[in-house]
C-alpha positions in Angstrom: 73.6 49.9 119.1 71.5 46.6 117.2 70.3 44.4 119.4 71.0 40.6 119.3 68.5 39.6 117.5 68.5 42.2 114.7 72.7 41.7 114.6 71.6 37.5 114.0 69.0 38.5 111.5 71.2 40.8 109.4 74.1 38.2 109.4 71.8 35.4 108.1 70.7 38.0 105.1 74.2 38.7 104.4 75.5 35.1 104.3 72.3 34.2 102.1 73.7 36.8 99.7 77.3 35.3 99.7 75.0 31.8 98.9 73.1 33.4 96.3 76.2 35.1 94.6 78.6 31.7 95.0 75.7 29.3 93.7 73.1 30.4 92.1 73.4 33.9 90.2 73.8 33.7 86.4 77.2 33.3 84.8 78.2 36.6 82.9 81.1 37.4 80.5 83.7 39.1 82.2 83.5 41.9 79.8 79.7 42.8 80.5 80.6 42.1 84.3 79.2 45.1 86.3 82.1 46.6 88.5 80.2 47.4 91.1 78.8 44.3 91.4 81.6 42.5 91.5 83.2 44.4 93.9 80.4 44.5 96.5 80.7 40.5 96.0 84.3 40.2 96.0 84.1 42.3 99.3 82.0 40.1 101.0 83.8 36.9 100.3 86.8 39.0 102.1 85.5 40.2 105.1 84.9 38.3 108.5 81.2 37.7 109.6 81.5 39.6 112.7 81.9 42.9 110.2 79.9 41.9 107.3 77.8 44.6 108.6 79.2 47.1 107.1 78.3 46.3 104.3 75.0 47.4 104.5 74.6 51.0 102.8 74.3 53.9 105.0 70.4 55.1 106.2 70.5 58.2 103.8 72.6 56.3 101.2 70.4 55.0 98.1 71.1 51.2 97.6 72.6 50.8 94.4 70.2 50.4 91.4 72.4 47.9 89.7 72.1 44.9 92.8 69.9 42.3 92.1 66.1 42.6 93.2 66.9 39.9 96.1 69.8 41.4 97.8 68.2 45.1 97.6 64.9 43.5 99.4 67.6 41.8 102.0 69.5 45.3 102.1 66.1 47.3 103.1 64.8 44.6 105.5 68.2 44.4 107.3 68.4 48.5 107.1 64.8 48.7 108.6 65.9 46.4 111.6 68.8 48.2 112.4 66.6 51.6 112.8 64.0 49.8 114.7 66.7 48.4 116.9 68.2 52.4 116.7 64.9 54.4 117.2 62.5 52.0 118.5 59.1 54.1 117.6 60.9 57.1 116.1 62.3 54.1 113.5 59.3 55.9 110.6 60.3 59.4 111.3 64.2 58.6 110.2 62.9 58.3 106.9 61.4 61.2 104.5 62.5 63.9 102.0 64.4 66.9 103.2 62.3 69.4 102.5 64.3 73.4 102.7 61.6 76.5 103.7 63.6 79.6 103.3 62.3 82.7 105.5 62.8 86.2 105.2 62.6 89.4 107.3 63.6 93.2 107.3 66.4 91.8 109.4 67.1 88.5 108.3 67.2 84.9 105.5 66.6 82.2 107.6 66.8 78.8 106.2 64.9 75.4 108.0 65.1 72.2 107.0 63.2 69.9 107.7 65.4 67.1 108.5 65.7 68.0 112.3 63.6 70.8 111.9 66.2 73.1 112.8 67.1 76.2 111.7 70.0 75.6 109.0 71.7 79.0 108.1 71.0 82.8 108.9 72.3 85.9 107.1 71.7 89.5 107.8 70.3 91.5 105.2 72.0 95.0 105.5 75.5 93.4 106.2 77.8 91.8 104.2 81.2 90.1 104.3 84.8 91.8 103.5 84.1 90.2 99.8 80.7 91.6 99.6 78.7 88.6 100.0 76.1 88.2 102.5 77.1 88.3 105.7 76.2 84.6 107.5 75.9 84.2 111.9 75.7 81.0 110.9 76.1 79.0 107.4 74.8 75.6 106.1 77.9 73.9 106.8 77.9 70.2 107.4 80.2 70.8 110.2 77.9 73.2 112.1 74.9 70.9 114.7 72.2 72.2 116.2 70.1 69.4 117.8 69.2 68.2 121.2 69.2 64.4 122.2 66.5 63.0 124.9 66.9 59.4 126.5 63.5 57.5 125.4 62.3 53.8 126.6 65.6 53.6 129.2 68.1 52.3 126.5 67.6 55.0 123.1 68.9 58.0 122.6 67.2 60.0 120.2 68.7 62.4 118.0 66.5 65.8 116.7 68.5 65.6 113.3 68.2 62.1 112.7 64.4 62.0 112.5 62.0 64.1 109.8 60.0 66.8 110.6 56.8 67.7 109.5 56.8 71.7 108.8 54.0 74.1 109.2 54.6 75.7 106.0 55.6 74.1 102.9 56.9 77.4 100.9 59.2 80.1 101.3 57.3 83.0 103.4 58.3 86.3 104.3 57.5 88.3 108.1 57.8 92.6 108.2 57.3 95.2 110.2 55.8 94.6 113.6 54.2 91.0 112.1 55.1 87.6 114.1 53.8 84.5 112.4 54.7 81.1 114.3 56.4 78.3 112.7 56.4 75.1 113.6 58.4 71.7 113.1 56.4 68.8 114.5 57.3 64.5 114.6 54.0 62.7 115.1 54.4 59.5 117.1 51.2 57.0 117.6 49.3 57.7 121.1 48.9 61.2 120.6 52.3 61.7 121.3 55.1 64.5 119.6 58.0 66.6 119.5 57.5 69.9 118.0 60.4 72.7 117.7 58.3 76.4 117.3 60.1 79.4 116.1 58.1 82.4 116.3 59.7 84.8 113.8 59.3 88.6 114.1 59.3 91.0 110.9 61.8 94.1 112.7 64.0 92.2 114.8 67.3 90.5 115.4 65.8 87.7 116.9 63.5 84.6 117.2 61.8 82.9 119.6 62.6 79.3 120.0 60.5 75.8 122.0 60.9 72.7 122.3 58.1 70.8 123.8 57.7 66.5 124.4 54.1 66.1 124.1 52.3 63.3 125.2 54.9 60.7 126.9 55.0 58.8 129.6 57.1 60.7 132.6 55.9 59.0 135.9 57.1 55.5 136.0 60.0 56.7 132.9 58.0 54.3 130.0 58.7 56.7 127.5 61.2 59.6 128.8 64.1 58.4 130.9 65.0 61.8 132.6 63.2 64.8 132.7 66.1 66.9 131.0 67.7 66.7 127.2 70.7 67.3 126.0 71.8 70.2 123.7 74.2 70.1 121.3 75.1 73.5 119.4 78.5 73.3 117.0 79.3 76.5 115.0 82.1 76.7 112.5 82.4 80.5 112.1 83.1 81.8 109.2 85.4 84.5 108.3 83.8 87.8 107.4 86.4 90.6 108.2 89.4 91.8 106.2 91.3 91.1 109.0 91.3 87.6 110.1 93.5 88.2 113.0 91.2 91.0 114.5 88.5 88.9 113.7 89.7 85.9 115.7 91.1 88.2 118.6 87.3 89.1 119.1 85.8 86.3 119.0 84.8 84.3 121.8 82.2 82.7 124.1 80.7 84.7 126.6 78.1 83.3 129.1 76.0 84.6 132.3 74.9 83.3 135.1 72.3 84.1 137.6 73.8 86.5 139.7 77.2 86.2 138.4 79.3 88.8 136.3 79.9 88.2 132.7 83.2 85.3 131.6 84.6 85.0 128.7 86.8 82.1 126.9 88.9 82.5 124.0 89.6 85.6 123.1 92.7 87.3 122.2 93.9 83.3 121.8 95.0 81.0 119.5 94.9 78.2 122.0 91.8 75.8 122.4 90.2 76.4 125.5 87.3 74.1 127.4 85.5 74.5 130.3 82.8 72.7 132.6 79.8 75.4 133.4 77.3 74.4 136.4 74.6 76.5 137.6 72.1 78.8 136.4 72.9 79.9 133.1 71.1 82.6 132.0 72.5 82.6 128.3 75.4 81.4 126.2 77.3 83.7 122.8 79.2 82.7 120.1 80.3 86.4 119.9 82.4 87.4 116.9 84.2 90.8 116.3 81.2 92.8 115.0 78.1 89.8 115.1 76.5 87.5 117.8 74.5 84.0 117.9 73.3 84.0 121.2 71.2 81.3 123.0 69.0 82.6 126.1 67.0 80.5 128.0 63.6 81.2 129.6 64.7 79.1 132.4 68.3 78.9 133.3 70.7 76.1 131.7 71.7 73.6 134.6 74.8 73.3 132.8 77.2 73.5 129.4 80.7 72.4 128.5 81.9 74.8 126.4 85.3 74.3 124.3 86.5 77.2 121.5 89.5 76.3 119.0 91.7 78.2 115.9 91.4 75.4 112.8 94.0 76.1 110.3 93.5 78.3 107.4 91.7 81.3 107.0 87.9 80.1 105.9 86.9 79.9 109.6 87.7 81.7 112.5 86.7 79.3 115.0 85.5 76.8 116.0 82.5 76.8 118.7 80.9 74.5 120.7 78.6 74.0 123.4 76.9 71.0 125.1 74.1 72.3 127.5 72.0 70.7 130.0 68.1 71.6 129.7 65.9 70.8 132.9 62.0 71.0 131.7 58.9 70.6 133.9 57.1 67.0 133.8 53.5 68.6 134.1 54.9 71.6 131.2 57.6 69.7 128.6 57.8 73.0 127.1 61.2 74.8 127.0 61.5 78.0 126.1 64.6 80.1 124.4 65.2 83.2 122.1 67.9 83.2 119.5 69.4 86.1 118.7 71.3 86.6 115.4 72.8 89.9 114.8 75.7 93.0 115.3 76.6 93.8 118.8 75.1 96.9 118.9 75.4 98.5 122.5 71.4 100.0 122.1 69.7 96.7 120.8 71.5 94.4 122.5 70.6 96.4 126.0 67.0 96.8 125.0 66.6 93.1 125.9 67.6 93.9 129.6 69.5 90.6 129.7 72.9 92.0 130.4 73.9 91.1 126.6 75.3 94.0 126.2 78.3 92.8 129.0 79.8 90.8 126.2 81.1 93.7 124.4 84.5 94.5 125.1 84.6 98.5 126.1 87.0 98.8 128.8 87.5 98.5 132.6 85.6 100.6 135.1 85.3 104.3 133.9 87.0 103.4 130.3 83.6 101.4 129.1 81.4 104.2 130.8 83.6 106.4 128.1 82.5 104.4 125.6 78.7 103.6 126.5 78.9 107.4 125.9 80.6 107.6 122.7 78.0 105.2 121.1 75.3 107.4 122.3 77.3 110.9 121.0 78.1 108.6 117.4 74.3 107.4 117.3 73.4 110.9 117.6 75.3 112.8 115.0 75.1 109.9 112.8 71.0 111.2 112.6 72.0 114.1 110.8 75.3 113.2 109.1 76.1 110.1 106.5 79.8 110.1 106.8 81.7 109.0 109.7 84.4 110.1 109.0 83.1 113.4 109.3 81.5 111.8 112.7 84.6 111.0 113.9 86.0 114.6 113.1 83.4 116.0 115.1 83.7 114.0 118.0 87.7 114.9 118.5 86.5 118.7 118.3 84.1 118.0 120.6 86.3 116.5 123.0 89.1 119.2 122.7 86.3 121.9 123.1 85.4 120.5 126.2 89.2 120.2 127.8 90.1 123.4 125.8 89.8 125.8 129.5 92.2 123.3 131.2 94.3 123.0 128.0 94.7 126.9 128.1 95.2 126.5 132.0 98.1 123.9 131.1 99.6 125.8 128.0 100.4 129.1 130.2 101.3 127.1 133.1 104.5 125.6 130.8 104.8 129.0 129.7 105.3 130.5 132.8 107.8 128.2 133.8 109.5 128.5 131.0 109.4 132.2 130.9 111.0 131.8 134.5 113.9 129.5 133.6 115.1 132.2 131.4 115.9 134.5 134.2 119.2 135.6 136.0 117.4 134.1 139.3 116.7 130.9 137.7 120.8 130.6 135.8 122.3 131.7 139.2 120.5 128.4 141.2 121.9 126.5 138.0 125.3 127.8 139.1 124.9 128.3 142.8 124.2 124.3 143.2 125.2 122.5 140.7 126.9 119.9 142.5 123.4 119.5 144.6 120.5 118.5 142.0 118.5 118.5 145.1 119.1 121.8 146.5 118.7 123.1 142.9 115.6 121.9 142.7 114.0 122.8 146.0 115.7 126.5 145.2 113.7 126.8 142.1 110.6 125.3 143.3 110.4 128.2 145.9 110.6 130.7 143.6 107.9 128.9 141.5 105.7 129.4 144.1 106.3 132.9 144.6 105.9 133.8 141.2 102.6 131.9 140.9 103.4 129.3 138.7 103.5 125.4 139.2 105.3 122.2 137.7 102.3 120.3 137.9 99.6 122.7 136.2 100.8 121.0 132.8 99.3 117.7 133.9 95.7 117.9 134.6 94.8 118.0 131.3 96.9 115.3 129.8 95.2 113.1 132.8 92.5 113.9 131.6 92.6 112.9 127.9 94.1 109.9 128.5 91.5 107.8 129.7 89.6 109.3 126.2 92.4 107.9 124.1 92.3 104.5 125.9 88.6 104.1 125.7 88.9 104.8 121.6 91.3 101.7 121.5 88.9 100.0 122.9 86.1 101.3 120.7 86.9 102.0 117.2 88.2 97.9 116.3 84.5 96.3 117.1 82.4 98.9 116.6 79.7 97.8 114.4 78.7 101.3 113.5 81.9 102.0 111.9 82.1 98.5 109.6 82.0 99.4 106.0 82.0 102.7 106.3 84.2 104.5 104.2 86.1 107.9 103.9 89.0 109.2 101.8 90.8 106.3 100.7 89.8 104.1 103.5 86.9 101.7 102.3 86.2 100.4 105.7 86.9 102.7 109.1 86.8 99.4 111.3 90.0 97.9 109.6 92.9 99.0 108.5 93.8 101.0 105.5 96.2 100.2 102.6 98.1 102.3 100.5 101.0 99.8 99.4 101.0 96.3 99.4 104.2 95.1 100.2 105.5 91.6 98.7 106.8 90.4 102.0 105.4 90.5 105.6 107.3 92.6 108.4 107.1 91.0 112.2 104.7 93.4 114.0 104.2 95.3 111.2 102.0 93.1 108.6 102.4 93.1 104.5 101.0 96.5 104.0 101.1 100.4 104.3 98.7 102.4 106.2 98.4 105.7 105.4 95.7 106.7 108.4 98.8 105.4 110.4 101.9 107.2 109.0 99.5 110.3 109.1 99.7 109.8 113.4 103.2 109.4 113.8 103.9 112.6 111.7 101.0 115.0 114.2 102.9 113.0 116.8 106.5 114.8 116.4 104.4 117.6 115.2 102.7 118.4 118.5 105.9 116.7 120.1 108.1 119.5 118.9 105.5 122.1 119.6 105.2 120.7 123.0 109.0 120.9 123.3 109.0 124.5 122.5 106.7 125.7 124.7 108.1 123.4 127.9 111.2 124.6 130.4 114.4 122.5 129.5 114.9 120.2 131.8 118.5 120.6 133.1 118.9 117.8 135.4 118.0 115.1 132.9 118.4 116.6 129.4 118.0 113.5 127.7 114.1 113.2 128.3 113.0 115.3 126.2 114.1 112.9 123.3 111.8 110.2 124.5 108.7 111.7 123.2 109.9 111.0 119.8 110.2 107.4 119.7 106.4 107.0 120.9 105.9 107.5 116.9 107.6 104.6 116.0 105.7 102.6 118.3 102.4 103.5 117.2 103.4 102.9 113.5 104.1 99.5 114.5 101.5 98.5 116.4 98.6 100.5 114.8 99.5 99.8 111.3 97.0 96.9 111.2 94.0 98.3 113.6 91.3 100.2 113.0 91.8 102.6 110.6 89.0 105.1 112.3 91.3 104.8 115.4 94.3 106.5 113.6 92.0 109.1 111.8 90.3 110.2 115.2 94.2 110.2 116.8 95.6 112.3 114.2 92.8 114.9 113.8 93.3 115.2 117.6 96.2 115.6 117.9 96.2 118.4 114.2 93.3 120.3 116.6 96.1 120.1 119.2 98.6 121.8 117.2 96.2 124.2 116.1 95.0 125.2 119.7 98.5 125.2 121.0 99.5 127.6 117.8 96.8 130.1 119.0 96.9 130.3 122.6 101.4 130.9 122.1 100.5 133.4 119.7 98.2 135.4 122.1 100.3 135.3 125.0 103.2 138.0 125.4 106.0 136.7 127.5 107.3 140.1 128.5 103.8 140.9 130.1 103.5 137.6 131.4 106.7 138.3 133.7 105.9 141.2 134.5 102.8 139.6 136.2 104.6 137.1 137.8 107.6 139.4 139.4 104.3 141.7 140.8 102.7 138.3 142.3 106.3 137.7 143.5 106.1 140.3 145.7 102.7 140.1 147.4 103.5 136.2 148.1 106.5 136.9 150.1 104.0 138.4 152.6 101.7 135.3 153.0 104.2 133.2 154.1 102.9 129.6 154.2 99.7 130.1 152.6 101.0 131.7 149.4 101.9 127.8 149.4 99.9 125.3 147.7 98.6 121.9 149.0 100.9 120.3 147.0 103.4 122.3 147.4 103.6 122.2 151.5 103.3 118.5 151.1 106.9 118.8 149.2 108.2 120.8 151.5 107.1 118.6 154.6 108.3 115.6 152.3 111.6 117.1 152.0 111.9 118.4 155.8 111.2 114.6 156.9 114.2 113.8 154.0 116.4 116.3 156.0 116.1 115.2 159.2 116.2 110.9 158.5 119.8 111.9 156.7 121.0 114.2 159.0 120.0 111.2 161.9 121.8 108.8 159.9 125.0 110.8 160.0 124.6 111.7 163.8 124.1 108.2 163.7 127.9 106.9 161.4 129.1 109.8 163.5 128.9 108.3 166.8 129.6 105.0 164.8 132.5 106.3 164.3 133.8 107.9 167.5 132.9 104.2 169.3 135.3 102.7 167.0 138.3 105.1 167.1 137.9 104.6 171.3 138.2 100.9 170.8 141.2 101.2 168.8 143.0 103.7 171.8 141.8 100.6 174.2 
């Protein structure tokens, strides 16, 4: 805000140019008039004094060349009381030429400027975007702040990107290997007194380390610094790197921590914009894409942040970030300290900082993320001795059907002795014997499941088991890093979808193209559907079941035609290795020999008694006893209902 006396000053200048332009400048022809000229003049005679002004030129603006020596001198005088009305002693440092020091790492281009001495764009060096361009956390957009703002002398608020900073280095530089080299931002005041932004930048790493430190002012009766804390002020527009936009924007989000506290997230899986007031010990903040993270980790926790995430329109950026974060620093030490880190969420590095960054991945509740955590360390190691992960991803569905293969066979002969049994006279004659008593039916037949050794439920284990597997590869295969940009078959990237055919029009649910990974699914789906079918007993009471399988398909088409197109290659190679195993194990079991087994078990259960019975199977039958009893109580119970009310009626 200008003070009174610089507001007076500025309006007296202005006026005397309205003087000098009324009165005294030359005449001129109208057709060697300067337009510019005349409009500045003609704008002046048209506005109020009270926002004359406005008129003056912005601070970074040039005042034009063609304005009379007079009125520029006025123009610069009035534009240097405004900034030392503005910045008080900081009012030299707003002035200077943005200088641009470009560094470079095995990870990472970094680009400073010295104009705020802040860090102005990073890109990775062994990513790129969808288009093959390199891949930005962050880009030099105007839209995009980084800066923190301090209270100085009571009444000024000063601004780190309005001021000029004087760099360490001059030229570009490059850091490798296990190098660190310190660079530093610094704005000299008189008194000894300075801010100074240091970024220590490592050769093999993701990330930087990052002070800021108020040297030399006045804290104990607040003659220079107003408050012993700052204000920081980080915008991100992030851009759009993925394929997919929408998978892109349903991933990205702001996590934070706090001391103590388990992980939060804000808008993801949203298009709505979201804001929220943080207080208390915040240990770090991320502006977490789909596959890449800024994050901002301090020293010291945050004493507090507002955060807000929105969707702007178009598909340029995926959202918009922002954050507004308290920092508390120590009087005696005005040096705060922070580390930035710029790079993929990687499950390894981001746990090697043993910060909890790893949290902010999205791997699944409870035992489905410990799935995962695994997965990334079976991926990491096969991806040591093999390039393609496709092949990777072929290898770990063997892997997993190996290791579920002894229940699988467990499963597979359980179904077939059941069905095996359902072909029998004993079996037909319960159809017949109670067919207008689904229940007795049914407890019949279990009873002679039991004595033949074979079990309704021995088909489920391993199906129980997979899920969880299938689930946690959901989870897994859209935002895994490992997987962007790696290609196989016709697939040029295994982390998005695939696309055969382009289709001119978009279909709800669906999208505007053809995955082929996808159609591949559905068809090993009624595949190892119909296989399954084969090989189960019919199901008598409810025949119409076993057509529900088949629509799963359809779902799947629909819904997974725009994911990940690794997820449908790992799901259909599963479920072909299922086919295959379920091919084998029918072919080397005789069905003629398998009941003749069974009928011999038959007859050494019917000794035991009740513990030829399972667990399971005694808690049926207890289940069923207590069934009994309750209906036969309730028609005691409309029996005796009954009676009272035919003695009422002889009454």
């Amino acid at each position: 805000m200008l003070d009174r006396n610089a507001l007076i000053g500025m309006s007296l200048m202005l006026v005397m140019m309205v003087m000098y332009y009324t009165f005294f400048a030359p005449e001129t022809k109208p057709e060697s008039a300067d337009p510019a000229v005349t409009e500045q003049v003609e704008g002046v005679e048209e506005i109020a004094p009270e926002d004359q002004v406005a008129l003056l030129p912005d601070e970074d603006q040039p005042i034009d060349p063609t304005l009379p020596d007079s009125v520029k001198q006025a123009m610069e005088i009035a534009r240097k009381a405004e900034k030392a009305a503005k910045y008080a002693d900081f009012a030299p440092l707003t002035q200077g030429e943005e200088q641009f020091i470009t560094v470079t790492t095995d990870k990472l281009v970094l680009k400073f400027s010295s104009k705020g001495g802040k860090l102005l764009s990073a890109h990775l060096n062994n990513h790129e975007t969808y288009d093959s361009l390199p891949l930005p956390i962050f880009t030099d957009n105007p839209n995009n702040q980084f800066y923190f703002e301090f209270a100085y002398q009571k009444r000024f608020a000063i601004r780190s990107d309005e001021i000029y900073f004087s760099p360490s280095k001059t030229t570009d530089f490059t850091v490798s290997g296990e190098n660190e080299q310190e660079f530093k931002m610094v704005a000299s005041l008189e008194g000894g007194r300075s801010v100074e932004q240091i970024y220590t930048i490592k050769g093999n790493a993701y990330d930087l380390g990052y002070s800021v430190s108020l040297n030399g002012f006045n804290t104990k009766d607040r003659r220079d610094l107003k408050n012993s804390s700052y204000q920081f002020k980080w915008v991100s527009f992030v851009p759009r790197t993925e394929k997919a936009i929408s998978s892109q924007r349903e991933k990205t989000a702001i996590a934070y921590m706090q001391s103590g506290e388990d992980l939060e997230t804000m808008g993801g899986r949203t298009s709505d914009t979201e804001s929220e007031f943080v207080q208390f010990a915040i240990d770090w903040i991320s502006f977490k894409s789909q596959f890449f993270s800024h994050i901002f980790i301090a020293d010291e926790p945050l004493s507090s942040a507002k955060l807000e995430i929105s969707v702007p329109p178009g598909e340029k950026i995926a959202k918009i970030m922002k954050a507004d974060m308290t920092v508390e620093f120590d009087e005696k030490d005005p040096r705060t300290n922070f580390t930035m880190y710029l790079g993929p969420n990687e499950y390894d590095v981001l746990n090697k900082y043993d910060r909890n960054l790893e949290d902010q991945m999205d791997l699944g509740y409870l035992f489905i993320s410990q799935i995962n955590i695994g997965t990334i360390y079976v991926f990491k190691f096969l991806e040591k001795y093999i390039s393609n992960y496709g092949l990777i991803i072929l290898i770990f569905a063997i892997l997993v059907k190996l290791i579920v293969f002894p229940l699988t066979y467990k499963s597979y002969v359980s179904m077939a002795k059941l069905r095996v049994i359902n072909e029998t006279d004993e079996i037909k004659s319960l159809d017949e014997k109670h067919k207008d008593d689904p229940q007795k039916q049914q407890m019949a037949k279990m009873n002679i499941y039991r004595q033949m050794g074979a079990s309704p439920f021995g088909g489920c284990l391993p199906m129980i088991l997979q899920y969880p597997i299938l689930i946690s590869m959901f989870f897994f295969f859209p935002q895994s890093v490992e997987l962007r940009h790696k290609s196989f078959l016709w697939a040029d990237d295994l982390s998005t979808y695939d696309s055969v055919l382009e289709l001119p029009f978009s279909i709800p649910a669906y999208g505007d193209h053809v995955s082929l990974f996808t159609l591949l699914m559905a068809v090993s789906i009624y595949i190892y559907t119909y296989y399954q079918q084969k090989s189960q007993p019919t199901n008598s009471a409810m025949p119409m079941m076993k057509y529900i399988p088949y629509a799963m398909p359809i779902i799947f088409v629909i819904f997974l035609n725009n994911y990940a197109s690794g997820l449908s290659w790992y799901y259909f190679a599963s479920n072909i290795i299922s086919i295959i195993q379920t091919t084998a194990i029918r072919a080397s079991l005789d069905d003629e020999k398998l009941l003749t087994q069974m009928r011999a078990l038959k007859k050494k259960s019917a000794k035991k008694g009740k513990n030829g019975k399972s667990r399971m199977e005694r808690w049926m039958d207890a289940q069923q006893k207590k069934q009994e009893e309750v209906m036969k109580q309730r028609r005691g119970n409309q029996s005796n209902k009954g009676n009272r009310n035919s003695r009422r009626k002889k009454k």
